[in-house]
N, C-alpha and C positions, 0 to 999 in steps of 0.2 A: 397410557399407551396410545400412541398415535397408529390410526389404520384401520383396517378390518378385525371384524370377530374370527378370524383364522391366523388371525398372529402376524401377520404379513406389518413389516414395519418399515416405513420411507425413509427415515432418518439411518436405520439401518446399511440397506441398500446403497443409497445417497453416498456415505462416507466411505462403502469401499472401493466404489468408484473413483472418488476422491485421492483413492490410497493409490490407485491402480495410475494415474495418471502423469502422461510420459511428458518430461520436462524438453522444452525446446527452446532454442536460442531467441526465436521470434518474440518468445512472450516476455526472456530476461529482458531486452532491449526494445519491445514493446511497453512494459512496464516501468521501466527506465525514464525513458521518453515520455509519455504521458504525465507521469508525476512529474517531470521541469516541464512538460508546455501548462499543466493546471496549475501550478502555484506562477507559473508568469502569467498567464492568461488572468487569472484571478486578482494579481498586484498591477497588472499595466493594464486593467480593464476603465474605460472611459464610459462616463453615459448611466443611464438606468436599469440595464441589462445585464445584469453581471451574466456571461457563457456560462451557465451549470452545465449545458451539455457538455462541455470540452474539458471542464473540473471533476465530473465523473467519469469522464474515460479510462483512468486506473482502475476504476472498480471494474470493469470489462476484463483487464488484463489479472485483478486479483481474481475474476471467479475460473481463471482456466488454469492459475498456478495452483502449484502441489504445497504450496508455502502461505496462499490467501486462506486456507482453510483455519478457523478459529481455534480447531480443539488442538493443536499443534502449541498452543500455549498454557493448557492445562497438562499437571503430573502425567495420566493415563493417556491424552496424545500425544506426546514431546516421547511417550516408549515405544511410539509406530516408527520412530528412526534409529540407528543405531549411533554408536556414540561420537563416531565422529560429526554425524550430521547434528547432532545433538548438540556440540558444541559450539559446533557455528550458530545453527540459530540462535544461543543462547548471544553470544557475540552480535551475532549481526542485529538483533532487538535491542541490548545495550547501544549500541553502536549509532541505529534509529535514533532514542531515546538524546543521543546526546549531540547527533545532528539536529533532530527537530528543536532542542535547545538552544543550540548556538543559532539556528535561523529564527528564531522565535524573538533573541533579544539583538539580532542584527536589527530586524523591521523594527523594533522598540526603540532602537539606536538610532535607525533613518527616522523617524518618526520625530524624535526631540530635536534633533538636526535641520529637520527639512522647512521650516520657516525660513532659516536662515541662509538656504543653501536653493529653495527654490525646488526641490524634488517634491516630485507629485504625493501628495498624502488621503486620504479619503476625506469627503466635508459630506457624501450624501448619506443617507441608512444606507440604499443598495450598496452603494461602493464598500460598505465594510462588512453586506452580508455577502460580497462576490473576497473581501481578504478573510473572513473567517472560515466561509466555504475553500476557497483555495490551502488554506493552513489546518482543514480538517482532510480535505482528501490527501495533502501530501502528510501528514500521521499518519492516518492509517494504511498508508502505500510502503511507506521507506520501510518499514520492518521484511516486509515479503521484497522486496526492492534490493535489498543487501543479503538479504540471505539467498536470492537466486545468483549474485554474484559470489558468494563466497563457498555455498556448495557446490563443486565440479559437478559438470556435467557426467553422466555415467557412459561407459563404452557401450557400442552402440550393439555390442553383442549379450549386455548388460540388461538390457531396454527386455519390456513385455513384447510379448506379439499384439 
């Protein structure tokens, strides 16, 4: 048990706040946005420096979604929604799963191509720890990423106080 000897528990607390939290358009297409400027940021980056600051800016927009939260992929969180929302995430995590696929064997595709074609490819360490970092923050973005666009927004007389 994490906390005090009075039973008080943060992880607790922590996640109903988490539950309680009111979805806004800012964060759909703030999250949006961030995961395409981190993975170009991360693939057009020149030099020794790969921008981590600007490759973790999703995780910004993941700690305020209702959808960034983890337990939302196990049995007992995935029953915190009802079913239609349930379906969607199920979808829109597929959905993730077989875009971060398809982008995964495009750069594989530019990659055996680009000798011949002249397109920029990584030759440093940093350069492929700033395309690994960009291909790990866009994973774990697109799932909370599509699913803020495929569960409607709730009316606004819907919403908590």
């Amino acid at each position: 048990m994490t906390g005090y000897r009075d039973g008080y528990d943060a992880r607790k607390w922590h996640a109903a706040s988490l539950r309680q939290r009111r979805r806004r358009y800012r964060v759909r297409w703030g999250l949006a946005g961030s995961t395409v400027v981190a993975l170009a940021s991360g693939l057009l980056m020149r030099g020794d420096h790969p921008p981590f600051a600007v490759m973790l800016l999703p995780a910004y927009f993941l700690s305020i979604s209702p959808f960034g939260r983890g337990d939302w992929v196990t049995r007992r969180g995935l029953a915190a929604y009802d079913e239609f929302e349930q379906t969607a995430l199920l979808r829109a995590t597929a959905l993730a799963f077989a875009t971060y696929i398809v982008l995964t064997a495009l750069l594989f595709g530019m990659l055996a191509v680009s000798p011949e074609t002249g397109w920029p490819i990584p030759t440093r360490p940093m350069e492929w720890v700033g395309w690994i970092t960009a291909l790990v923050a866009t994973g774990v973005s697109l799932p909370a990423t599509f699913a803020e666009f495929m569960i409607p927004m709730p009316d606004a007389e819907d919403e908590p106080l």
